[in-house]
N, C-alpha and C positions, 0 to 999 in steps of 0.2 A: 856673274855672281847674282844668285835669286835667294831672296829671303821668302820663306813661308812658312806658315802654323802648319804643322805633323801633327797625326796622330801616330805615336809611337810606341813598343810596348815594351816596358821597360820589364827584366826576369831581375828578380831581388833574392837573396837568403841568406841566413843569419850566420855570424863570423863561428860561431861554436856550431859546427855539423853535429857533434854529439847528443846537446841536449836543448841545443834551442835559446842559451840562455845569455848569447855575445848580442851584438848591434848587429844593423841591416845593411848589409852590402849590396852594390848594383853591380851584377854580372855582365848586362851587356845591355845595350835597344837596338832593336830590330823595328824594320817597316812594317813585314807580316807577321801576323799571327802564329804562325806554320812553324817559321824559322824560331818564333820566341819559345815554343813548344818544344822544338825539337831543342834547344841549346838549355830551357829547365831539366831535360830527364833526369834524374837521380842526383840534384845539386842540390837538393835540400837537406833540411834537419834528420838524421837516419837514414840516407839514401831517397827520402822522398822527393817530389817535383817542388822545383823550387818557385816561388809565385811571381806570378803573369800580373801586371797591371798597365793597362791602356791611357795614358796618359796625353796631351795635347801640349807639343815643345815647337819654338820658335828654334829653326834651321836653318843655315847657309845650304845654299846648292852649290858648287865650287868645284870644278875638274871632275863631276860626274861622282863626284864622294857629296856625302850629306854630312855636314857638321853640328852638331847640338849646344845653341848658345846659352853661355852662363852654368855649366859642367866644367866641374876641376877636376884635375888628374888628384885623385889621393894617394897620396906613401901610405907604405905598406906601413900598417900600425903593432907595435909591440908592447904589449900589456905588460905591464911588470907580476913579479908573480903574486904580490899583494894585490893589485886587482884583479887577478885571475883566481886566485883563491877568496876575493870576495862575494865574484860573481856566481859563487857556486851557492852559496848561503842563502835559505828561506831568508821572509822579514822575519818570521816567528824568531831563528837566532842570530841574528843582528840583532834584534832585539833583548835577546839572553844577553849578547855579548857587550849591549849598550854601546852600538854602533850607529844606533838609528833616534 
């Protein structure tokens, strides 16, 4: 077992592919650049590339797999339909509606 600081590249995009307007999910990290490339194509907002960021993670080295410490598994999250029909609303009408 070998502990070492990674540079790693984590590919992120946003839980609403429509309009960009849910939270930010992690798709995956990758070693290379390449691979983080090729696993963004069309995983974004609209079909566009979903974003690449280079980050520096403390890792187990372990049976030839690389483990990323202090990463939780997340359950799959289910919005209820009041906060989905919130997240759709400018501030402008939250504000009509005296939600804000």
């Amino acid at each position: 077992m070998n502990i070492k600081t990674l540079t790693v590249y984590m590919v992120t995009t946003n839980s609403d592919l429509l309009e960009g307007r849910g939270r930010t999910i992690t798709l995956g990290y990758y070693l290379n650049q390449s691979d983080a490339v090729i696993a963004s194509l069309g995983k974004g907002v609209m079909g566009s590339n979903a974003e690449i960021e280079a980050i520096e993670k403390t890792c187990v080295l372990f049976d030839n797999k690389i483990h990323i410490i202090g990463d939780q598994v997340q359950e799959k999250y289910s919005p209820t339909p009041r906060e989905i029909a919130l997240a759709k609303l400018t501030d402008t009408d939250k504000r009509a509606l005296n939600l804000l």
